[in-house]
C-alpha positions in Angstrom: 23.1 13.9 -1.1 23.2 14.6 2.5 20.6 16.6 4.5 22.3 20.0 4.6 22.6 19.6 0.6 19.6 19.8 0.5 18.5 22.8 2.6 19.0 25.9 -0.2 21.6 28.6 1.2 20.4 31.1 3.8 17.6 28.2 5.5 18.3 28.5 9.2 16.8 25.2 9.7 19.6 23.5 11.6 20.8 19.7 10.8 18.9 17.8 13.2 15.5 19.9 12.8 16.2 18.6 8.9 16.4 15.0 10.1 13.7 15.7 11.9 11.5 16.7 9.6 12.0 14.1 6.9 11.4 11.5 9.5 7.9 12.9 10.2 7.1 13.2 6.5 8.7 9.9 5.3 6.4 8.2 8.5 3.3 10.6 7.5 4.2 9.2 3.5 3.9 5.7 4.3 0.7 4.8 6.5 -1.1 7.0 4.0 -0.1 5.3 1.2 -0.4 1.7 2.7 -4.0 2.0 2.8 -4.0 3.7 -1.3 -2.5 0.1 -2.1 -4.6 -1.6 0.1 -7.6 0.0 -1.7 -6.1 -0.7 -5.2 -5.7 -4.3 -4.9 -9.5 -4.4 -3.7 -10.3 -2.8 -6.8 -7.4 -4.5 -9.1 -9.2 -7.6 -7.8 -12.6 -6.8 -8.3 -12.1 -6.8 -11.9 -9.5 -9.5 -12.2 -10.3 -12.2 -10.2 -8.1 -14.6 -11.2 -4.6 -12.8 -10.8 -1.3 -13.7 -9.3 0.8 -12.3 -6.7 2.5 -10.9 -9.6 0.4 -9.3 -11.3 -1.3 -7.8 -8.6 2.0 -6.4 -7.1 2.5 -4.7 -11.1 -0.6 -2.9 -11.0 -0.4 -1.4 -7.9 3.5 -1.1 -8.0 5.0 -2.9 -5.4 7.1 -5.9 -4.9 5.7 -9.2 -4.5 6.4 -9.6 -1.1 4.8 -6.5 -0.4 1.8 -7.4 -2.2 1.7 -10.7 -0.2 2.0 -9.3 2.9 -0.9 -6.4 2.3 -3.2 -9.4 1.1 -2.7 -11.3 4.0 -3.6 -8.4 6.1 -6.7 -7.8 4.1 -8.0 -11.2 4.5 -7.1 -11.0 7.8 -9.4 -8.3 8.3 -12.0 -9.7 6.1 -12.1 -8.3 3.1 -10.8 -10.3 0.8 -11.0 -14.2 0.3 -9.2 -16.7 -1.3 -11.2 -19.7 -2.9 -10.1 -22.4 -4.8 -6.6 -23.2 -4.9 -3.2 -21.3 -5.7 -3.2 -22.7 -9.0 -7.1 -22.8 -10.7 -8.8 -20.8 -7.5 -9.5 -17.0 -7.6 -9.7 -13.8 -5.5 -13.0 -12.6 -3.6 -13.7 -9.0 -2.5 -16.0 -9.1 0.5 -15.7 -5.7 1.1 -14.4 -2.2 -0.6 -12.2 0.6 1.1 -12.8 4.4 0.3 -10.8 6.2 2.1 -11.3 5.8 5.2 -14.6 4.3 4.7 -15.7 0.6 4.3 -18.5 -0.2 2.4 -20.2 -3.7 1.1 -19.5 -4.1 -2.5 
């Protein structure tokens, strides 16, 4: 489907103000939600210590590398800790995001 399907008949929105404006929204879609799955795998976690890359990327319905990367970032920032080992270790939440809040746990 291309951009001036979409527009219904009689829009004067022209081609390029279309582009546009599913650039912003697409840009506007994404930081917001990367901080909603931020903030569900702190909370997946907090109840399910022990879960893999997999399941974590289930729940909060992304793709593994995804998940792996927004981890990474979250221990980067400190609020979230690995201990143990990949294979009998487990997840630590230091810290809880609400929406733009952080808070100790």
């Amino acid at each position: 489907m291309s951009v001036n399907e979409a527009i219904p008949n009689g829009s004067e929105a022209t081609h390029e103000q279309s582009a546009i404006s599913l650039r912003t929204d697409k840009t506007i879609h994404k930081s917001v939600s990367k901080e909603a799955v931020k903030a569900d795998i702190l909370s997946f976690l907090r109840n399910n210590h022990t879960a893999s890359y997999q399941e974590i990327s289930d729940a909060v319905g992304v793709v593994r590398s995804t998940a792996g990367k927004y981890i990474k970032e979250l221990v980067e920032a400190g609020l979230l800790k690995r201990e143990g080992n990949t294979r009998v270790g487990h997840w630590k939440v230091l810290y809880a995001m609400c929406s733009f809040f952080i808070y100790l746990c």
